[in-house]
C-alpha positions as CSV (number, residue, x, y, z in Angstrom):
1,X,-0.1,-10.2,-12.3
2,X,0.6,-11.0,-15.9
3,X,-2.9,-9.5,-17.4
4,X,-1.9,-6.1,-15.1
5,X,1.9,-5.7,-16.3
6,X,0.2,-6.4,-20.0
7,X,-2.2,-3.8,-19.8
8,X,0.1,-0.9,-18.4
9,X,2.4,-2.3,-21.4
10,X,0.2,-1.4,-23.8
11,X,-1.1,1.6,-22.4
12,X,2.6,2.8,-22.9
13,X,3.2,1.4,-26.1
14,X,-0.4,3.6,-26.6
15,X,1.3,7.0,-25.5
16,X,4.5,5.9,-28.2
17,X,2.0,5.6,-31.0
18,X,0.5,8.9,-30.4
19,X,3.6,10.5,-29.9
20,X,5.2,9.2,-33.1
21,X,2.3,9.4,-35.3
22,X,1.8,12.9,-34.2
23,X,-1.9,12.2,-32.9
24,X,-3.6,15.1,-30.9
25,X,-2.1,15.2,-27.5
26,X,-5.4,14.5,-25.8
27,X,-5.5,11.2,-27.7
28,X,-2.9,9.8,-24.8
29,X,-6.2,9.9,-22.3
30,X,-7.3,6.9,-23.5
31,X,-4.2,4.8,-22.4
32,X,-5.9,4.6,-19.2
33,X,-8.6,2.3,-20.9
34,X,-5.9,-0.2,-21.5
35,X,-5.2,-0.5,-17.1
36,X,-8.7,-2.6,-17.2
37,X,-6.9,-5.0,-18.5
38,X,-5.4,-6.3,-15.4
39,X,-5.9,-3.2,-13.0
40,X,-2.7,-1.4,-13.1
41,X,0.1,-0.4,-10.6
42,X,-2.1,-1.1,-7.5
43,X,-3.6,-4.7,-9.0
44,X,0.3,-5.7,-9.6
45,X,1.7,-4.4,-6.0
46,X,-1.0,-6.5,-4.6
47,X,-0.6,-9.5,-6.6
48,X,3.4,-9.3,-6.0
49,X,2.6,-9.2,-1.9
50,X,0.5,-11.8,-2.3
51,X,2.9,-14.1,-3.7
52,X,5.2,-12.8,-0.8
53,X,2.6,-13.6,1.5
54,X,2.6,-17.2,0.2
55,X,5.9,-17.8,-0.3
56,X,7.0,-16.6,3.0
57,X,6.4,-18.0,7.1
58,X,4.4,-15.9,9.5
59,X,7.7,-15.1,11.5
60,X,9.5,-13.0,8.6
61,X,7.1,-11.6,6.5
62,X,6.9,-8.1,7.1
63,X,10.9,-8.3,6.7
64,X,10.5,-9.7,3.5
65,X,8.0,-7.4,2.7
66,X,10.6,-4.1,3.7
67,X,13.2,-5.5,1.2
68,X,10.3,-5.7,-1.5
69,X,9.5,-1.3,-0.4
70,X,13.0,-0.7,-0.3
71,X,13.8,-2.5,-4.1
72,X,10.8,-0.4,-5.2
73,X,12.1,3.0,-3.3
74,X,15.6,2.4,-5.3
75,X,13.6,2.4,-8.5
76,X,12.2,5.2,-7.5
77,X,15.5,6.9,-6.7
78,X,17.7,5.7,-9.7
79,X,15.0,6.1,-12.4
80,X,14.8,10.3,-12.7
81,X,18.6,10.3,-13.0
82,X,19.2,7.6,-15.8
83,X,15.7,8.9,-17.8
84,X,17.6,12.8,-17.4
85,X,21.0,11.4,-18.8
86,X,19.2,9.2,-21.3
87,X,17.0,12.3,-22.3
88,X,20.1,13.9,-23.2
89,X,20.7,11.1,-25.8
90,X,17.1,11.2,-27.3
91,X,13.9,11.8,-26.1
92,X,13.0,8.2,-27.5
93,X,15.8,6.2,-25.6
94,X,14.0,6.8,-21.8
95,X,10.5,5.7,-23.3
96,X,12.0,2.4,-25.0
97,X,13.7,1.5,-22.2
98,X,10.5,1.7,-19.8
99,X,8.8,-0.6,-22.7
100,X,11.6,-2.8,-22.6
101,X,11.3,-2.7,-18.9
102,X,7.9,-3.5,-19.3
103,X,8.0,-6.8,-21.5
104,X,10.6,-8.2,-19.1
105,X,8.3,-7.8,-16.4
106,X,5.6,-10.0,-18.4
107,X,8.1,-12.5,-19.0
108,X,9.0,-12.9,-15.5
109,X,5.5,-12.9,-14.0
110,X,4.5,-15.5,-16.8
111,X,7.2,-18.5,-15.9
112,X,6.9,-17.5,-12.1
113,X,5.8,-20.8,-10.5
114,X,2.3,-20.9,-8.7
115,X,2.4,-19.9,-5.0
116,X,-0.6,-21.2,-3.8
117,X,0.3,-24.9,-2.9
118,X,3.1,-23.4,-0.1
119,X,0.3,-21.3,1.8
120,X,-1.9,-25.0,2.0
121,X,1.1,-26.6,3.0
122,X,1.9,-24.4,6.3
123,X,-1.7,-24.1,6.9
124,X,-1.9,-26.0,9.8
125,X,1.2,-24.6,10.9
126,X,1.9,-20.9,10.2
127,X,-1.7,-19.6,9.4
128,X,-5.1,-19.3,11.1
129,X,-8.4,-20.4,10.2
130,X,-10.9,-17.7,10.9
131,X,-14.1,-18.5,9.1
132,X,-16.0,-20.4,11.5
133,X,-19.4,-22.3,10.4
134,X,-21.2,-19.7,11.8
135,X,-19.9,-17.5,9.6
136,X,-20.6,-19.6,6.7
137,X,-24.1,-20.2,7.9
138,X,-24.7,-16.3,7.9
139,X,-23.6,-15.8,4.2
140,X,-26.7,-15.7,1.7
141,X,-28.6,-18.3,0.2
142,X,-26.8,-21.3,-1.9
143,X,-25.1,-19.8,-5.2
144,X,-27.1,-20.3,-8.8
145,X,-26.9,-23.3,-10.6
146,X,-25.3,-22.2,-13.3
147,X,-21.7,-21.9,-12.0
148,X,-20.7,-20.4,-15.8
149,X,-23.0,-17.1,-15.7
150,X,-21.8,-13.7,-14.3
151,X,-24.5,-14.1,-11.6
152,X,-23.2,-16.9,-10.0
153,X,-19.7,-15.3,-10.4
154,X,-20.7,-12.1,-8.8
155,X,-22.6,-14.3,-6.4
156,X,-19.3,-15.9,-5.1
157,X,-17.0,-12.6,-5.7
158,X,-19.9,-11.4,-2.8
159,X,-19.6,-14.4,-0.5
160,X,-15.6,-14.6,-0.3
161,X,-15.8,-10.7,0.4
162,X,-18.2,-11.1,3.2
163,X,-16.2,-13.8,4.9
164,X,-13.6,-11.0,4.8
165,X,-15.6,-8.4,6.2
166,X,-17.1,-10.4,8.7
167,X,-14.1,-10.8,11.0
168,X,-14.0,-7.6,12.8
169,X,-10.3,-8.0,13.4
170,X,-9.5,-8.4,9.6
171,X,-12.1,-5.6,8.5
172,X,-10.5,-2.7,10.7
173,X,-7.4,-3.5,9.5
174,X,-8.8,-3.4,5.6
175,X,-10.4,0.0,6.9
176,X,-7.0,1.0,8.1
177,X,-5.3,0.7,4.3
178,X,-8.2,3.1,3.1
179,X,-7.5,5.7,5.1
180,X,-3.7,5.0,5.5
181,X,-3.7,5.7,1.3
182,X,-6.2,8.8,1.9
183,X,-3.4,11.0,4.4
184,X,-0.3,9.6,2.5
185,X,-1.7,11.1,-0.8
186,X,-1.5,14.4,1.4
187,X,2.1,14.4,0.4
188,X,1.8,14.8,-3.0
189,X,1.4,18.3,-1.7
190,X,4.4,18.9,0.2
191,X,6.4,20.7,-2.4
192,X,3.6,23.6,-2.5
193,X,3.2,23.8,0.9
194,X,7.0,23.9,2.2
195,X,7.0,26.9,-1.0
196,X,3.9,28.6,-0.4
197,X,4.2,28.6,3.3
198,X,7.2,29.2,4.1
199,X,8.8,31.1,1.0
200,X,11.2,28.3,-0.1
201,X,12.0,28.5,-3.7
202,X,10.8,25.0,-5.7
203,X,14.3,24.1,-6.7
204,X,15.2,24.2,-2.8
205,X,11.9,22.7,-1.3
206,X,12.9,19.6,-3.7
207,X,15.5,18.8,-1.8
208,X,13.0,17.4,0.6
209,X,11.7,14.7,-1.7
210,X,15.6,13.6,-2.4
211,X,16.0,13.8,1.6
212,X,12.6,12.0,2.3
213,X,13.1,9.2,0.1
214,X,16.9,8.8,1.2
215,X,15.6,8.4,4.8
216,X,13.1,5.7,3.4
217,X,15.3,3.4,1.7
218,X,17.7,3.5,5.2
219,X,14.4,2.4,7.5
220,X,13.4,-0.1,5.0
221,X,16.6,-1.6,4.6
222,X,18.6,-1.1,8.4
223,X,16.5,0.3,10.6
224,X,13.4,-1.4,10.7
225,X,14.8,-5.1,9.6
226,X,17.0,-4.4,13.2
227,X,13.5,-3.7,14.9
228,X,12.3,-6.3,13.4
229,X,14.5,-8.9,14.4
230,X,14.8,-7.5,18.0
231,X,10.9,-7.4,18.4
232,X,10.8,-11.3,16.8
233,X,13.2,-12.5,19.9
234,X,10.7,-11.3,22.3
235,X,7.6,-12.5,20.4
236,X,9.3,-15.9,18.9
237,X,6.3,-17.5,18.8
238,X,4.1,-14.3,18.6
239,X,4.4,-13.1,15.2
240,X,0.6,-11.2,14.9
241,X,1.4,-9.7,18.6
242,X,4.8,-7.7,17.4
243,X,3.1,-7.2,14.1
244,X,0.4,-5.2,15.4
245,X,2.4,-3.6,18.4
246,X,4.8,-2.3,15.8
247,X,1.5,-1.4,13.8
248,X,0.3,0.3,16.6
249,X,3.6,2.6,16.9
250,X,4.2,3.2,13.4
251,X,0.7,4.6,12.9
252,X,1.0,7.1,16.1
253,X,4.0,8.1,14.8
254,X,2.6,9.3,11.4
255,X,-0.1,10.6,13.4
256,X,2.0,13.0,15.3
257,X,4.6,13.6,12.3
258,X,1.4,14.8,10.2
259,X,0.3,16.7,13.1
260,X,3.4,18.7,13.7
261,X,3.7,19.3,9.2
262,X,0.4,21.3,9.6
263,X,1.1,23.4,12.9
264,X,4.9,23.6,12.1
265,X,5.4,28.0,12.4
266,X,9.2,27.8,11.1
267,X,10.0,25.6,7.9
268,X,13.1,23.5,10.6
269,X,9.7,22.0,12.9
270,X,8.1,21.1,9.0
271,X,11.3,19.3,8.1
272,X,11.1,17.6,11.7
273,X,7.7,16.8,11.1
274,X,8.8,14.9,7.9
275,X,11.1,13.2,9.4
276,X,8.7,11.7,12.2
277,X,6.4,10.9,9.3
278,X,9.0,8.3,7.7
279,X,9.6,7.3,10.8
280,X,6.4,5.4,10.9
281,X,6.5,4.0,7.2
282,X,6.2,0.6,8.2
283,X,3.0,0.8,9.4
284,X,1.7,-0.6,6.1
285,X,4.1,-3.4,6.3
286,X,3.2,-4.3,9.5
287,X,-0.4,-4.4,9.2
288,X,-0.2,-6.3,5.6
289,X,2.0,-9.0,7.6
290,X,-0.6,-8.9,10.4
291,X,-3.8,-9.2,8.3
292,X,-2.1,-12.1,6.0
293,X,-1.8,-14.1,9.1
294,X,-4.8,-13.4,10.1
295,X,-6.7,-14.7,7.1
296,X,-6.6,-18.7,6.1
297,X,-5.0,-19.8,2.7
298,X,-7.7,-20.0,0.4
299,X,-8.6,-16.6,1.2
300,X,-5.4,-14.7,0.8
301,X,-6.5,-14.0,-2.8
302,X,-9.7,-11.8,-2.1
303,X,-8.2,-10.0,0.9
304,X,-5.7,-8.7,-1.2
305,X,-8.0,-7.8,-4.0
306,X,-9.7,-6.0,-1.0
307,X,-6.9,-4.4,0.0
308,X,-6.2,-3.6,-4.0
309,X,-9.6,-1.8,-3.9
310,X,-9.1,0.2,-0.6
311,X,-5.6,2.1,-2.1
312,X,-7.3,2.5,-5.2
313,X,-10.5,3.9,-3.3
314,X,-8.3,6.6,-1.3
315,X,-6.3,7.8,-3.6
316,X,-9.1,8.6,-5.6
317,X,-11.1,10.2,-3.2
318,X,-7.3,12.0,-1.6
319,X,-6.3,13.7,-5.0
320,X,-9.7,16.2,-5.1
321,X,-10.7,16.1,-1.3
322,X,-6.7,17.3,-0.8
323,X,-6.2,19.8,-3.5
324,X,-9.6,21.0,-2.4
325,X,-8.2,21.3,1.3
326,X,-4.6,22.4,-0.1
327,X,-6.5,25.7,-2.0
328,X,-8.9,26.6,0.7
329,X,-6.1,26.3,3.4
330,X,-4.3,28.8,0.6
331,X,-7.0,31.1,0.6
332,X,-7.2,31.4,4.5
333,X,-3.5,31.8,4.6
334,X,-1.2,31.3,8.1
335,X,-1.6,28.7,9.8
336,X,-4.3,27.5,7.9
337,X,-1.6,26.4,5.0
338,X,-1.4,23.4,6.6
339,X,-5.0,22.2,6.1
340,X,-4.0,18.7,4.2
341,X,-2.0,17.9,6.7
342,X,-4.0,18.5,9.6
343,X,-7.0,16.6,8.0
344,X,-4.2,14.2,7.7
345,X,-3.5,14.0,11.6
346,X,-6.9,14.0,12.3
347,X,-7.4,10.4,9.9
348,X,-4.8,9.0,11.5
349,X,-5.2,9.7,15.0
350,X,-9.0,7.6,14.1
351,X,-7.3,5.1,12.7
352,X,-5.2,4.8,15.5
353,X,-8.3,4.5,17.7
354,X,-9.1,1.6,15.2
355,X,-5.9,-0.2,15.4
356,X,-6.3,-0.3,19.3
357,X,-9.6,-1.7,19.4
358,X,-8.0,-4.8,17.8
359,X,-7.8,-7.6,20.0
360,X,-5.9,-11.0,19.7
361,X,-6.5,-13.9,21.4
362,X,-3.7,-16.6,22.9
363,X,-4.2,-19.3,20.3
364,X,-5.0,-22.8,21.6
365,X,-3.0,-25.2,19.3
366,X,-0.1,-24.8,21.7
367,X,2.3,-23.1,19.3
368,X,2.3,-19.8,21.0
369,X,0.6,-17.6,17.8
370,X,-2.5,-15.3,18.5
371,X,-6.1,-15.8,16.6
372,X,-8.1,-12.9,15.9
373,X,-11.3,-12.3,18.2
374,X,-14.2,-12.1,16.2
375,X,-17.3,-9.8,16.5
């Protein structure tokens, strides 16, 4: 987490250096080079939930895990203001702040304790071994002798992500965050569309952001912490059932919210649509909660690097494939506007499918939880 915050530090303190020495504007590409250092944004999210994930019992993760969207969403929401006001001041005062912002957030990452020791601790007791020695006995050949060289580190880096991949319970769901991130990318889109479509002026159609992010900082915070909590006193001793049956809901009801964007005829059904959309914006919550307890301890730390690599993965493969989509619904005009959108329905009416052929098992320790069946 530390090497990530450190690398989009100095990929900042890059863009100040070009800005103040009055380097050619195109100079500022190459603050992306800095994010291998560590990642990025979608290295440190993961990270962060993992440490959740840790720190945290089976029972109340995924609540946990809503407070941690909903501080992020009031970032989100407070930041654009303050950086307008401070603009106001100087054009300097915004950026510093962000660095300052930045080195805190190294700080705070490097004294944070190590999490690892409370996931072995409720192993027994909160999480589920999965790997069985068949498993084990499928993975390749013994790694190289030499520990040290990149062989045998690729070599183990191949192992730990084939024990991942070869629980079929734990793979859909790793599928599932790939193309969850591929539709919900769609959205970057949303101001065009509600404008070109329907003839709303920018300034107005922006309004929608304000009123979609509004609505998701009340479901993380009240609405679905009281789902939550209602769901955990009829699966007490269930925790991976209500995860994936609220899993299961969320993700039909982004389904049908995307589905009703891209056929919407007047610009009230659109806003409708939206609003069935954030309806469902736990889904991601709910299946990170799911999968974490699906996966042992020692294992946590390559799922989430998996599941690091599957947002990356669809993000970049939304922004073209989208904008692609976006022009050529433009081009065909009507109802075709919606083309992003409908591609979007169509993803996650399959990944519904694959979050229904997920099956869990009555555990047999006598403590009620569910084990994932494997293939």
């Amino acid at each position: 987490m530390t090497l990530s915050f450190v690398g989009q530090f100095v990929g900042m303190s890059w863009v100040l250096i070009v800005c103040w020495l009055g380097l050619p504007i195109r100079a500022m590409w190459l603050s992306s080079l800095f994010l291998i250092v560590g990642g990025g944004s979608n290295v440190a999210a993961s990270v962060s939930m993992m440490v959740i994930t840790d720190s945290t019992p089976e029972i109340k993760r995924s609540q946990i895990f809503m407070y941690f969207n909903a501080v992020v969403i009031v970032a989100e929401i407070i930041s654009p203001p303050m950086g307008s006001l401070l603009m106001k001041q100087s054009l300097w005062v915004p950026l510093l702040l962000n660095s300052v912002c930045g080195a805190i957030s190294i700080m705070l990452s490097w004294y944070m304790p190590e999490t690892n020791h409370h996931a072995f601790r409720d192993q027994k007791g909160d999480y589920t071994k999965i790997s069985s020695s068949r498993d084990n006995e499928e993975l390749s050949g013994p790694p190289p002798e030499d520990h040290g060289s990149i062989t045998a580190l690729v070599h183990s880096l191949k192992d730990s992500m084939r024990m991942i991949f070869l629980q079929k319970n734990v793979a859909l769901l790793v599928l599932s965050f790939l193309i969850s991130t591929f539709a919900r990318d769609s959205m970057a889109f949303l101001l065009q569309y509600i404008s070109n479509r329907y003839s709303w002026p920018i300034a107005k159609t922006s309004w929608l952001l304000s009123f979609r992010a509004a609505a998701q900082l009340l479901q993380f915070m009240l609405v679905l912490p009281w789902i939550d909590r209602t769901m955990r006193k009829r699966f007490e001793r269930q925790p991976r059932k209500k995860d994936l049956y609220l899993a299961r809901i969320s993700i039909v009801t982004i389904t049908v919210g995307f589905a009703i964007m891209g056929i919407a005829p007047v610009v009230g059904l659109s806003i409708f649509g939206i609003a069935i959309y954030t309806a469902g914006s736990g889904f991601g919550t709910f299946a990170r909660s799911l999968i974490s307890s699906l996966t042992e301890p020692t294992m946590i730390g390559t799922l989430y690097s998996a599941l690091a690599l599957m947002n990356t993965l669809g993000s970049l493969l939304a922004g073209p494939m989208m904008s692609l989509a976006f022009r050529w619904g433009v081009n065909l005009g009507g109802a075709w506007l919606g083309m992003p959108y409908l591609i979007s329905a169509a993803l996650c009416g399959a990944m519904t499918m694959i979050m229904f052929l997920i099956r869990l098992e009555r555990s047999e320790s006598g403590l009620g939880n569910t084990e994932a069946g494997l293939a």
